[in-house]
Backbone of each chain as nested JSON, in Angstrom:
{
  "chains": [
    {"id": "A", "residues": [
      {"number": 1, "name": "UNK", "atoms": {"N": [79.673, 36.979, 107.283], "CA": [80.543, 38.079, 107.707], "C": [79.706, 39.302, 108.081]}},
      {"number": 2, "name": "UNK", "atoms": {"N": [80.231, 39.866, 109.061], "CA": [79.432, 41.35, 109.684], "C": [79.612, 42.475, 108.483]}},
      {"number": 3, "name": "UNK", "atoms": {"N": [78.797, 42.758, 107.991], "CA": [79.032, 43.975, 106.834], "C": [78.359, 45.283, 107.989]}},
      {"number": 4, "name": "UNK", "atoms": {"N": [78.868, 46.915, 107.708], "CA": [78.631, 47.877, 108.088], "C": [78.626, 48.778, 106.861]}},
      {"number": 5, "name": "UNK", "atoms": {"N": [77.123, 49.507, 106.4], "CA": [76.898, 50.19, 105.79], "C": [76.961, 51.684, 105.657]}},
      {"number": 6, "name": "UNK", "atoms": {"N": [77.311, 52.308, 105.139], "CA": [77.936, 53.472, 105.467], "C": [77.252, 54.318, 104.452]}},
      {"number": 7, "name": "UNK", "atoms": {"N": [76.169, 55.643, 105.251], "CA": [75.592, 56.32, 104.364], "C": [75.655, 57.647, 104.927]}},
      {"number": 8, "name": "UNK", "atoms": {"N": [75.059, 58.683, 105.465], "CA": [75.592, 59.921, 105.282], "C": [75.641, 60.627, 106.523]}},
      {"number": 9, "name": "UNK", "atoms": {"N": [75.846, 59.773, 107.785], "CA": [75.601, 60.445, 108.898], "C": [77.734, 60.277, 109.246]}},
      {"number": 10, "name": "UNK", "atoms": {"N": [77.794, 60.853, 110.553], "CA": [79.232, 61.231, 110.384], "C": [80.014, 60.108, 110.599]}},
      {"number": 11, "name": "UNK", "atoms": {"N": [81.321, 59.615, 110.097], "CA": [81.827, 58.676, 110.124], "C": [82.359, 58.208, 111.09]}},
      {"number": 12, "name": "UNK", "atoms": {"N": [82.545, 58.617, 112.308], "CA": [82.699, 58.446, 113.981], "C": [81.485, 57.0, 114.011]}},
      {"number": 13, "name": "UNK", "atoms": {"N": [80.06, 57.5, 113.608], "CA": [79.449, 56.275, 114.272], "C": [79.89, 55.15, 113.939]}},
      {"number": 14, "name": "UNK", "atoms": {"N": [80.189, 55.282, 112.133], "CA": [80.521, 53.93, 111.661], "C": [81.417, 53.297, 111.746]}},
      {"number": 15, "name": "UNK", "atoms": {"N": [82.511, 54.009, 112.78], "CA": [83.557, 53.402, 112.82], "C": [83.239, 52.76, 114.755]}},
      {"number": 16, "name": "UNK", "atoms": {"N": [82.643, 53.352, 114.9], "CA": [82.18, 53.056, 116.359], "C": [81.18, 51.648, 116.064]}},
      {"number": 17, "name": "UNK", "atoms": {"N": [80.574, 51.563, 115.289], "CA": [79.844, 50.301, 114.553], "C": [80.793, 49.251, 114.557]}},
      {"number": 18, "name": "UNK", "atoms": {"N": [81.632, 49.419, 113.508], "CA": [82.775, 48.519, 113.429], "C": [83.403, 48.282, 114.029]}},
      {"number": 19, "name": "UNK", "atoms": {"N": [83.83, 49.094, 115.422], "CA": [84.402, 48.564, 116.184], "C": [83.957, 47.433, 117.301]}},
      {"number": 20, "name": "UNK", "atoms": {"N": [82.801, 47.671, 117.313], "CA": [81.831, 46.814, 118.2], "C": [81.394, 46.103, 117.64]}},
      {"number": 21, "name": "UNK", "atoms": {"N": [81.585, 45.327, 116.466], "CA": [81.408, 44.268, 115.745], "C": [82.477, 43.085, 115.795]}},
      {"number": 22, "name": "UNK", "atoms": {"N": [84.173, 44.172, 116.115], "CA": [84.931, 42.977, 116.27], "C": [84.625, 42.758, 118.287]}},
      {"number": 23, "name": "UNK", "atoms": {"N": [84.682, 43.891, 118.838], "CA": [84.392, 43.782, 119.779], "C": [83.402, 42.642, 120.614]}},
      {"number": 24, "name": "UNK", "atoms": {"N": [82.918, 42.701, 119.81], "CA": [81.547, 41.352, 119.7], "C": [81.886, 40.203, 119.634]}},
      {"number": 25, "name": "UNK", "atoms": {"N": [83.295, 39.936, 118.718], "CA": [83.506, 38.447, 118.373], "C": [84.313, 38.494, 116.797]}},
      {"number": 26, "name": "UNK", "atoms": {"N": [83.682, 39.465, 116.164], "CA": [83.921, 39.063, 114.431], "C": [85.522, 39.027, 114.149]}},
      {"number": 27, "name": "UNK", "atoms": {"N": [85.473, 37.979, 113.509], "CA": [87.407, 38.039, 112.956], "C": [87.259, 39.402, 111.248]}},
      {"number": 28, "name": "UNK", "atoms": {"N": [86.486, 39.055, 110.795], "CA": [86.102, 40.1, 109.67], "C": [85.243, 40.611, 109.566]}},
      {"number": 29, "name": "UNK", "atoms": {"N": [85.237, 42.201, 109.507], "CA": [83.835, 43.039, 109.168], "C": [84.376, 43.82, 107.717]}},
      {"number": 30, "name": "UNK", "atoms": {"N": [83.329, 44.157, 107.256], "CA": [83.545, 44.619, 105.52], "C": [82.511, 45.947, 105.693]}},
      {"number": 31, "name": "UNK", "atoms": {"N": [83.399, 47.043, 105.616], "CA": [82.599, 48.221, 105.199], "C": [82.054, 48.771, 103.856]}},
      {"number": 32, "name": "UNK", "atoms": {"N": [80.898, 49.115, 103.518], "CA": [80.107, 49.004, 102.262], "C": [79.639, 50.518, 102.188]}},
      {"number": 33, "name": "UNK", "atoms": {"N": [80.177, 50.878, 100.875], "CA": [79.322, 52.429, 101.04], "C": [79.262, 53.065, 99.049]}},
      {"number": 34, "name": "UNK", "atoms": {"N": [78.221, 53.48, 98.999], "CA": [78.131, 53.373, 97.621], "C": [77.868, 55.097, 97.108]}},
      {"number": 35, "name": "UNK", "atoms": {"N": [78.661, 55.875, 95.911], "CA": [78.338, 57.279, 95.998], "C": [79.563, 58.003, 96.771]}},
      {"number": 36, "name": "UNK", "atoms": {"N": [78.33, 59.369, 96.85], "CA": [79.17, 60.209, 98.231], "C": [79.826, 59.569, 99.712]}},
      {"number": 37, "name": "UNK", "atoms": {"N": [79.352, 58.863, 99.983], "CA": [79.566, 58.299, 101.13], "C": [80.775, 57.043, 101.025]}},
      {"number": 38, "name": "UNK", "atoms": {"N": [81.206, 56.925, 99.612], "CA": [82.889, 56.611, 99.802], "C": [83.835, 57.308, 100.713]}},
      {"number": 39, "name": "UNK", "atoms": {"N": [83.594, 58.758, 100.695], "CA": [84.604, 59.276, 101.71], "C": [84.446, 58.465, 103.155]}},
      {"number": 40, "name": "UNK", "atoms": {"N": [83.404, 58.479, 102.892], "CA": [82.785, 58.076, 104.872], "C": [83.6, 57.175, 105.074]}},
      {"number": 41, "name": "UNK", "atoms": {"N": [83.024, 55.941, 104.128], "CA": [83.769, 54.672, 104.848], "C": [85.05, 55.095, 104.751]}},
      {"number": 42, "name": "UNK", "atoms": {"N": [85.982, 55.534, 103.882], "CA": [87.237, 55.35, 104.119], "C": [87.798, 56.079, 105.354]}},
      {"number": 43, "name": "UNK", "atoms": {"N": [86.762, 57.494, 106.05], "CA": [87.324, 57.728, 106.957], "C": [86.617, 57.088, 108.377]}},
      {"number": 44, "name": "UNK", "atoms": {"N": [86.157, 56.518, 108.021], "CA": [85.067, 55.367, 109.532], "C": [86.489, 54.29, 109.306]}},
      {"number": 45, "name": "UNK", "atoms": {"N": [86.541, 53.895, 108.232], "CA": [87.874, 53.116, 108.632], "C": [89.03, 53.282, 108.925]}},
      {"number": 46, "name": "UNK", "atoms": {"N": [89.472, 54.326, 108.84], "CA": [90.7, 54.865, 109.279], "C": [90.584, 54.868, 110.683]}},
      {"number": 47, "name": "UNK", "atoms": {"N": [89.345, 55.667, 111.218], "CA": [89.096, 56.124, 112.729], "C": [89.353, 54.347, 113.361]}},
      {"number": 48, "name": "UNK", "atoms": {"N": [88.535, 53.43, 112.902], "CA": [88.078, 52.628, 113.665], "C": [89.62, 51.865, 114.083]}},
      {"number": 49, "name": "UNK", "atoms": {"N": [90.618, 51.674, 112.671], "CA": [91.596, 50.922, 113.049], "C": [93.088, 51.357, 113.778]}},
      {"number": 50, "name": "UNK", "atoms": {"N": [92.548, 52.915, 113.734], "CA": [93.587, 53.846, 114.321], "C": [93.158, 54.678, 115.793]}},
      {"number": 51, "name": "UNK", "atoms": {"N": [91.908, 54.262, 116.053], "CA": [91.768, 55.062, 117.267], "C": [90.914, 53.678, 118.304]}},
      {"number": 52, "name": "UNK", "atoms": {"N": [89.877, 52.834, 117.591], "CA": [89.682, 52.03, 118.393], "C": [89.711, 50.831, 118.883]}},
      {"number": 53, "name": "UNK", "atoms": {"N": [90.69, 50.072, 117.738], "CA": [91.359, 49.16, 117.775], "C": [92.469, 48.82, 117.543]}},
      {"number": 54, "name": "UNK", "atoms": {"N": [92.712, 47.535, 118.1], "CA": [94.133, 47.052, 117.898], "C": [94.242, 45.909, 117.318]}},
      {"number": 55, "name": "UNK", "atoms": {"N": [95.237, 45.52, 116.543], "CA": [95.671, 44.263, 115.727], "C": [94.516, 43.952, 114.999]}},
      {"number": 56, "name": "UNK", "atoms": {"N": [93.979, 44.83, 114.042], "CA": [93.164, 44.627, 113.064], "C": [93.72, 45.465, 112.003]}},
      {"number": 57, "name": "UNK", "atoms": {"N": [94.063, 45.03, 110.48], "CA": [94.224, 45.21, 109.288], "C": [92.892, 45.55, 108.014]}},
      {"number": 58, "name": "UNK", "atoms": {"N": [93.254, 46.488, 107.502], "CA": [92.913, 46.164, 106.065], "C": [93.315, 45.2, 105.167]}},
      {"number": 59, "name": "UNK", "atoms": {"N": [92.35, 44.029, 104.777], "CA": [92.905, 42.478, 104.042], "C": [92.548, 43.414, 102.712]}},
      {"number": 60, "name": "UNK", "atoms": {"N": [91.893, 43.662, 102.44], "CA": [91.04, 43.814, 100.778], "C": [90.702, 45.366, 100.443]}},
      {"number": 61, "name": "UNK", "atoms": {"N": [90.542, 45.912, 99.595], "CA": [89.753, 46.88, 99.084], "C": [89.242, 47.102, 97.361]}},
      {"number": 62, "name": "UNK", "atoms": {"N": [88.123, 46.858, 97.718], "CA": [87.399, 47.187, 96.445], "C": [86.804, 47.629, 95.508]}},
      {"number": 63, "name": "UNK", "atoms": {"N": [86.923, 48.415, 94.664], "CA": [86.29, 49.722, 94.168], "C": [85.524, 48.863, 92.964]}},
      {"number": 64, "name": "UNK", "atoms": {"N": [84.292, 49.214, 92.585], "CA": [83.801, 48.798, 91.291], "C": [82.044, 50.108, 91.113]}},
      {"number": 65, "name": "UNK", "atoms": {"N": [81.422, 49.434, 89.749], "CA": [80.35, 50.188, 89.918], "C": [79.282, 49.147, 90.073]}},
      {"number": 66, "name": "UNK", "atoms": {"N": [77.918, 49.849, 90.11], "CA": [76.748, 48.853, 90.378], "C": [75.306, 49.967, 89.648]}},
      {"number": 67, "name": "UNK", "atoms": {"N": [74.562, 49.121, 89.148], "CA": [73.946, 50.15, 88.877], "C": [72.412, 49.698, 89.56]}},
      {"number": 68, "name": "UNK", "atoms": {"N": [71.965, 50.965, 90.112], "CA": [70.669, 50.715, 90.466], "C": [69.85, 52.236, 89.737]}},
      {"number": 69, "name": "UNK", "atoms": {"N": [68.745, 51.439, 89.519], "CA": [67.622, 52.222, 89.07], "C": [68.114, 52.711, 87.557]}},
      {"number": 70, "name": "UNK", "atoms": {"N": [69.057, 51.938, 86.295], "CA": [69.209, 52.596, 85.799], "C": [70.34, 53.555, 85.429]}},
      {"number": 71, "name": "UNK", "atoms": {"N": [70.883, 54.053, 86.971], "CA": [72.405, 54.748, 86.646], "C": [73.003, 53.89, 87.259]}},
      {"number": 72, "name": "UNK", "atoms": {"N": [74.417, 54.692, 87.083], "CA": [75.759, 53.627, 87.377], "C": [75.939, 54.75, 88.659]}},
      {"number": 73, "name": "UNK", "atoms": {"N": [76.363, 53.693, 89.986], "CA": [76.818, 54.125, 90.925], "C": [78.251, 53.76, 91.306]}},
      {"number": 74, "name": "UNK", "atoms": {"N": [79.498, 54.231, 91.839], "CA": [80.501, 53.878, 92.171], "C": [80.211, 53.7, 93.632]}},
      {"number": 75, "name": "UNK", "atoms": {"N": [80.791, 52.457, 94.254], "CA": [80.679, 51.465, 95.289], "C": [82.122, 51.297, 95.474]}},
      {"number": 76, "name": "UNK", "atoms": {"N": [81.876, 50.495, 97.273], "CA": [83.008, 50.38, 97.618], "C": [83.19, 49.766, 99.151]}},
      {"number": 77, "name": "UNK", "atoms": {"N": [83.997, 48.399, 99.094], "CA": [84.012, 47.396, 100.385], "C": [84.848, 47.197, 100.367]}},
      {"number": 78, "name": "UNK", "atoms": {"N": [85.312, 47.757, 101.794], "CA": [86.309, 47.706, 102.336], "C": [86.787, 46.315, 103.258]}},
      {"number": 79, "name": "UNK", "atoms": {"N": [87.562, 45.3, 102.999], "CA": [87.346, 44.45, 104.382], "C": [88.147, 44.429, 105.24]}},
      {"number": 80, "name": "UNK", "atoms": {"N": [87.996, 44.239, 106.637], "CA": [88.829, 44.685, 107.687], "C": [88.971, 43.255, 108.084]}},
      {"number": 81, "name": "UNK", "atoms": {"N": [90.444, 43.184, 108.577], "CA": [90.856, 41.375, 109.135], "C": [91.032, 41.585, 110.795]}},
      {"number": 82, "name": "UNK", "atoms": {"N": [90.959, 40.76, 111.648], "CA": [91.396, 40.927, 112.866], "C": [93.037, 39.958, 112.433]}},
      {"number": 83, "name": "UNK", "atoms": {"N": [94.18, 40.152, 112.944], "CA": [95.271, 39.597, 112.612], "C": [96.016, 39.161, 114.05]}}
    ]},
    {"id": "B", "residues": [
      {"number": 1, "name": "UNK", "atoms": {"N": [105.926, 56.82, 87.13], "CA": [104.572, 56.75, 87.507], "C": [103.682, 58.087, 87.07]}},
      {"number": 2, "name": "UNK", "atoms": {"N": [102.888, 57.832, 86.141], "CA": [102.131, 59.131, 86.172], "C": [101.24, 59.149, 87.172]}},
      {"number": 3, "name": "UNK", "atoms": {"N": [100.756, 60.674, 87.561], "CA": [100.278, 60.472, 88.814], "C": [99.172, 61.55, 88.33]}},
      {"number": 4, "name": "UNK", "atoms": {"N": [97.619, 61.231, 88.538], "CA": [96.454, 62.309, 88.211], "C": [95.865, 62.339, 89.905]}},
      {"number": 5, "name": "UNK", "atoms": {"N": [95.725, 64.006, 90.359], "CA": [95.343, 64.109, 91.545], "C": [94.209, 64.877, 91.332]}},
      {"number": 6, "name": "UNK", "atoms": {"N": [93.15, 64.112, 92.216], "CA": [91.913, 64.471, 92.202], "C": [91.164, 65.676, 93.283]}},
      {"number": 7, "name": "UNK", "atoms": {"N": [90.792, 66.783, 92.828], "CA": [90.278, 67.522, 93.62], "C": [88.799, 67.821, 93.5]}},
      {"number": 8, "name": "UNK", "atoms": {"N": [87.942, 69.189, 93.284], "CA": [86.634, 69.228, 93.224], "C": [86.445, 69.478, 91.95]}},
      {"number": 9, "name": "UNK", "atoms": {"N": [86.651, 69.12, 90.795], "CA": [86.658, 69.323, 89.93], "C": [85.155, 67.836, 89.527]}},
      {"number": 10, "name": "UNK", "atoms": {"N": [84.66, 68.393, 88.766], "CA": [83.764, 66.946, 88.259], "C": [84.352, 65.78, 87.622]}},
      {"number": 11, "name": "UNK", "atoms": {"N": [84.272, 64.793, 88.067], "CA": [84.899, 63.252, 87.855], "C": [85.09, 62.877, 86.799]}},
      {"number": 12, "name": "UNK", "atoms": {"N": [84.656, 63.445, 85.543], "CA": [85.086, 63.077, 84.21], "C": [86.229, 63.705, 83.558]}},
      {"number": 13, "name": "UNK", "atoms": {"N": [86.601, 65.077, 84.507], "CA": [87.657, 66.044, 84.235], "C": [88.791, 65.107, 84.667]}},
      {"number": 14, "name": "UNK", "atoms": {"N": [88.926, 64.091, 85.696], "CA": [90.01, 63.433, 86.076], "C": [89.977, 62.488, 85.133]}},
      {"number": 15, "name": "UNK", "atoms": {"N": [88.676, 61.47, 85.177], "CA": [88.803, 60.616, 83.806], "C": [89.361, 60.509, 82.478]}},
      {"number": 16, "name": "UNK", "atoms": {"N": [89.331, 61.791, 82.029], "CA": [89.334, 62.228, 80.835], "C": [91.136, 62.673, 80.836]}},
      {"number": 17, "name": "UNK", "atoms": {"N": [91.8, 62.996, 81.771], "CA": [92.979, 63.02, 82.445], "C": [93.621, 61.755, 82.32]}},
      {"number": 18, "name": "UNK", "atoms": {"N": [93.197, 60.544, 83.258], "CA": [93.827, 59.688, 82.839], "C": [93.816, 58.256, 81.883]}},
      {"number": 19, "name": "UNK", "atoms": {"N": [92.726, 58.778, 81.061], "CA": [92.607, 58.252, 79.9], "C": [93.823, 58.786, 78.728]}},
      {"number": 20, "name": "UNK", "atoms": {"N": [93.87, 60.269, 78.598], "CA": [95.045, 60.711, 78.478], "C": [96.029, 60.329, 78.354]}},
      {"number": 21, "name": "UNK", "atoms": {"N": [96.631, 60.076, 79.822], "CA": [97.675, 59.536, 80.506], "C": [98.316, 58.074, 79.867]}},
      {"number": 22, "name": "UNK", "atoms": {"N": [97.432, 57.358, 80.077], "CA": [97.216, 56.074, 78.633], "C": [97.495, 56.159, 77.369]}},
      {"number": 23, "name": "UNK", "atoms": {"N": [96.59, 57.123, 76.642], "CA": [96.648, 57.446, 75.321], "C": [98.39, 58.297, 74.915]}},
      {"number": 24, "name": "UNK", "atoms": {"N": [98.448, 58.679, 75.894], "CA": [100.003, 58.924, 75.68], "C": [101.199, 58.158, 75.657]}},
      {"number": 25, "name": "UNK", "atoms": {"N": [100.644, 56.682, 76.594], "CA": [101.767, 55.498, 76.422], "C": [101.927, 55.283, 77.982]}},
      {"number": 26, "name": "UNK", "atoms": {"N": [101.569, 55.849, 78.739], "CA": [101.681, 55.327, 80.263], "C": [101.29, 53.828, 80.333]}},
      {"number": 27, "name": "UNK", "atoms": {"N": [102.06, 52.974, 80.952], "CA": [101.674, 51.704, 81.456], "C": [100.309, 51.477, 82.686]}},
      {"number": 28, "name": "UNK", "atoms": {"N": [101.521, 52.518, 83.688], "CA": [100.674, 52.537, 84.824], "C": [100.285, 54.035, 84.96]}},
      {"number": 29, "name": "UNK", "atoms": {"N": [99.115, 53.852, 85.919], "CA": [98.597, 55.768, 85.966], "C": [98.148, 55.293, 87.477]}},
      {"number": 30, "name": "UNK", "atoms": {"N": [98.176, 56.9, 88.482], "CA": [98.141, 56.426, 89.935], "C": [97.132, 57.709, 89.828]}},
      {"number": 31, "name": "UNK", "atoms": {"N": [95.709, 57.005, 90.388], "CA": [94.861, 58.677, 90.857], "C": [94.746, 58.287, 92.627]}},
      {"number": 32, "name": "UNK", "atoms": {"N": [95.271, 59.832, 93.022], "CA": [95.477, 59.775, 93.866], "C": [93.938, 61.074, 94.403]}},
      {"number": 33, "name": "UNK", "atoms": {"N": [93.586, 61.01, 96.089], "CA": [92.881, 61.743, 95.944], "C": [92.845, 62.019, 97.393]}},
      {"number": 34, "name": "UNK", "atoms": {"N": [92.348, 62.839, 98.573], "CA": [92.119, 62.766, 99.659], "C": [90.868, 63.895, 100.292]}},
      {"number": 35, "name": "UNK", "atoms": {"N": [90.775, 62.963, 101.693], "CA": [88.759, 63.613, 101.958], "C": [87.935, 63.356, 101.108]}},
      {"number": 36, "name": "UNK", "atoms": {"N": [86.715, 64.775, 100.906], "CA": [85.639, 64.292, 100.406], "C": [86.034, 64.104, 98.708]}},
      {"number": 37, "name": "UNK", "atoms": {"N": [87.065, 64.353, 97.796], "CA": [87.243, 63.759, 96.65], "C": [87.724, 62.566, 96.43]}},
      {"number": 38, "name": "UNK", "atoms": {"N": [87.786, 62.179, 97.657], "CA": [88.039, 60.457, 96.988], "C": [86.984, 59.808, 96.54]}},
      {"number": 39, "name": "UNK", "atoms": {"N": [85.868, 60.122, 97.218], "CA": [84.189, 59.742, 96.352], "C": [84.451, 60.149, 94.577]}},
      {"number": 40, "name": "UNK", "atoms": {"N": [85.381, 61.273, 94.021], "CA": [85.098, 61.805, 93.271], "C": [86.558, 60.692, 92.302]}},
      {"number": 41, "name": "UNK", "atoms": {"N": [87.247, 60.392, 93.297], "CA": [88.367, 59.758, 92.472], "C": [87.98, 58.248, 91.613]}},
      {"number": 42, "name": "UNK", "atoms": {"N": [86.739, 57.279, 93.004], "CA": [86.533, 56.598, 92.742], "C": [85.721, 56.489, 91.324]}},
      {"number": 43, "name": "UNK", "atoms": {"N": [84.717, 57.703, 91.078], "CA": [84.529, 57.645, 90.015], "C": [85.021, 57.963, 88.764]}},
      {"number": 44, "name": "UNK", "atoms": {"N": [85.499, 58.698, 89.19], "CA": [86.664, 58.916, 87.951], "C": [87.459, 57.528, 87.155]}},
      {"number": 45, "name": "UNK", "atoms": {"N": [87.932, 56.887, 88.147], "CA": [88.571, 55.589, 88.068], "C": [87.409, 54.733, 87.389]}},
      {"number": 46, "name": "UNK", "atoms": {"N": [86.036, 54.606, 87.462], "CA": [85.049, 53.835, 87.11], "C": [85.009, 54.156, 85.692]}},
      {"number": 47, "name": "UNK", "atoms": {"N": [85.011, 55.8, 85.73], "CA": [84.463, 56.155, 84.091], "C": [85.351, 55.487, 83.449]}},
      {"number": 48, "name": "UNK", "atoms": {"N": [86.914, 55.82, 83.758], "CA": [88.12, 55.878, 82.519], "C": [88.11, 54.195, 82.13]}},
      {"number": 49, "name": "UNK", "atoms": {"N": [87.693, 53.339, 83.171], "CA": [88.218, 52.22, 82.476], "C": [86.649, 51.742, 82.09]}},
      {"number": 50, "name": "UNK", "atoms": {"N": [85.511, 52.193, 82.258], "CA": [84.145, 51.378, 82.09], "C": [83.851, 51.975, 80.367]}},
      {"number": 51, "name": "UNK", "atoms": {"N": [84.288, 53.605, 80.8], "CA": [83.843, 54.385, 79.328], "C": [85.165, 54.577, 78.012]}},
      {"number": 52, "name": "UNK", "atoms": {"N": [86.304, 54.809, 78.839], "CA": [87.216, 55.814, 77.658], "C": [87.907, 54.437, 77.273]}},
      {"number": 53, "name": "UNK", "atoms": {"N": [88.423, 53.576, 78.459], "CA": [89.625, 52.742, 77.8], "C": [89.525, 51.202, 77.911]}},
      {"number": 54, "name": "UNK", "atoms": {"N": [90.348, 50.679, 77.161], "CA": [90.12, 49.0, 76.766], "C": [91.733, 48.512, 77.648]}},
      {"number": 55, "name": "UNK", "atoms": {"N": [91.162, 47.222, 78.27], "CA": [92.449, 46.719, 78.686], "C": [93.336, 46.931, 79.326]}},
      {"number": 56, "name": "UNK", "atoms": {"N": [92.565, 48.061, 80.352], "CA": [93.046, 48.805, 81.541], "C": [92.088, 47.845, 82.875]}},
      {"number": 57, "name": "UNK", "atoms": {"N": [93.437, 48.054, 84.013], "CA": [92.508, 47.516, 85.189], "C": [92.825, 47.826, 86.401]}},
      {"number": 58, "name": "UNK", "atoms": {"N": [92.55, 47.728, 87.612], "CA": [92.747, 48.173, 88.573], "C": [93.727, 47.347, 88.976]}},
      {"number": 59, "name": "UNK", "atoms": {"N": [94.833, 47.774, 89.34], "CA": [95.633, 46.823, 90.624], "C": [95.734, 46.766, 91.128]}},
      {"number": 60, "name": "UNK", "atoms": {"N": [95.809, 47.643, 91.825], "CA": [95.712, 48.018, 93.672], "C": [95.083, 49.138, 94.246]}},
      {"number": 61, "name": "UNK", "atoms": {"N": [94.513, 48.87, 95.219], "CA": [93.702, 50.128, 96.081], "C": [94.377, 50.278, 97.02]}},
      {"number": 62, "name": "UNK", "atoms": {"N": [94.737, 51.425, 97.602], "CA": [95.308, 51.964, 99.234], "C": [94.652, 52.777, 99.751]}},
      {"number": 63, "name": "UNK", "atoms": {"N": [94.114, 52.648, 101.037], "CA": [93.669, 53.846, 102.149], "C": [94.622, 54.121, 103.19]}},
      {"number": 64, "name": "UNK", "atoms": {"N": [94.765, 55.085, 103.643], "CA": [95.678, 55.591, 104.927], "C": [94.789, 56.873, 104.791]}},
      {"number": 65, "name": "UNK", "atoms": {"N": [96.012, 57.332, 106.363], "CA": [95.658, 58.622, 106.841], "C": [97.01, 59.305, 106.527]}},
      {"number": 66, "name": "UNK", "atoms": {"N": [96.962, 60.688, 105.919], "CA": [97.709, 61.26, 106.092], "C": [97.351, 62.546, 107.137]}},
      {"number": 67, "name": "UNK", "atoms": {"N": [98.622, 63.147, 107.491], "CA": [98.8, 63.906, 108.2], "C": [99.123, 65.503, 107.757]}},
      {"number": 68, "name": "UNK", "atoms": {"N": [98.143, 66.24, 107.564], "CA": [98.207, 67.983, 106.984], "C": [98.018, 68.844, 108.137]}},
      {"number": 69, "name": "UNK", "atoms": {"N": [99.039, 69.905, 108.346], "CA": [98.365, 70.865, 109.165], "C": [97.686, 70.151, 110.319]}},
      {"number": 70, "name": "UNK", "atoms": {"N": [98.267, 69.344, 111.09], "CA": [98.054, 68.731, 112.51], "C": [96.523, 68.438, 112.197]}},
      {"number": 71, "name": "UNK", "atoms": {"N": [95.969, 68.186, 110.905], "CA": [94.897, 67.326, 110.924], "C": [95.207, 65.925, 110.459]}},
      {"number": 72, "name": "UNK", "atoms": {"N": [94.33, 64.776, 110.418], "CA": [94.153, 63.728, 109.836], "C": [93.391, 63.527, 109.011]}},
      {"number": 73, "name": "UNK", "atoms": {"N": [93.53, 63.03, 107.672], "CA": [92.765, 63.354, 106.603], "C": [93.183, 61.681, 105.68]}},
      {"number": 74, "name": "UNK", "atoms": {"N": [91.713, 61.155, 105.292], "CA": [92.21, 60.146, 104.937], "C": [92.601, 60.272, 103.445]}},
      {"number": 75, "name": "UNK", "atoms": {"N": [93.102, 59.321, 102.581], "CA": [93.409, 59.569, 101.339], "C": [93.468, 57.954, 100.508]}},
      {"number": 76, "name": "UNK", "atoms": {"N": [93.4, 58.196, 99.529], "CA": [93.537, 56.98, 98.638], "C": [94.299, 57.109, 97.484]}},
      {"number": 77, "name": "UNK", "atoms": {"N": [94.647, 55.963, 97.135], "CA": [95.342, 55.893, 95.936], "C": [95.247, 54.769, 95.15]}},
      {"number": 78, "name": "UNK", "atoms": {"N": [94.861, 54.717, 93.739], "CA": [94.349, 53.855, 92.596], "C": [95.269, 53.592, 92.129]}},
      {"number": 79, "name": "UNK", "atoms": {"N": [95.804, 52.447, 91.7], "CA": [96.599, 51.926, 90.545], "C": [96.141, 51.216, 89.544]}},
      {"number": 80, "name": "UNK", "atoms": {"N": [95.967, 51.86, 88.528], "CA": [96.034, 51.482, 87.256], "C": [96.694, 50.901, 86.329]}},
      {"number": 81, "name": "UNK", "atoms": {"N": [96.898, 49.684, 85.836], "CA": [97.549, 49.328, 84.888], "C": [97.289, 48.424, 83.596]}},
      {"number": 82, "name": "UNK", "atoms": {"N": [97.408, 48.917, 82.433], "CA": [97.422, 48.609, 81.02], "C": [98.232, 46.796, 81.105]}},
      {"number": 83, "name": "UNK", "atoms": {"N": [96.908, 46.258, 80.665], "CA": [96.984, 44.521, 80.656], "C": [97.726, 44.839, 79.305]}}
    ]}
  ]
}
């Protein structure tokens, strides 16, 4: 599956990412963003399924933590369906 | 439905909220949050059930856009519920 990572630049690209992923072919792409950059993805996904595509859904959403280096980070994958 | 809404406040201030919310007899608890505090909701949601409480779990995640002041602003909402 096409995953799109989402870290701190503005959420336009990443939704412009994702869109050109189904654009490409993909029936599912899964947006991944861990921290501050939860807002992002959720608004890269909003943009992507409300401004640059059509007949694609949110199937899943997942909130959990992960820890790297030691601390606990809050994470978060989003998956997008083509329908 | 109790409902804890998340703003800029530090993420354990909501935690600690709807751990609360629990400890008072709530079944279900809804943190709701929108823009850049939903990063802050998600953790919140991580602490209360990783640190404060037993036998709590997530049930559902929602993203949309809402609509403020002829902006678009995305938002989320956590459901919580006592297994």
């Amino acid at each position: 599956m096409q995953t799109v990572y989402v870290g701190d630049k503005p959420a336009i690209r990443y939704a412009t990412a994702v869109a050109m992923e189904f654009e490409n072919g993909a029936d599912e792409v899964c947006i991944k963003a861990r921290g501050r950059a939860i807002s992002t993805a959720v608004d890269a996904c909003q943009i992507s399924i409300n401004k640059f595509l059509e007949g694609v859904e949110i199937k899943d959403v997942k909130i959990f933590t992960e820890e790297i280096e030691n601390r606990n980070v809050s994470a978060i994958e989003i998956l997008l369906l083509k329908v």
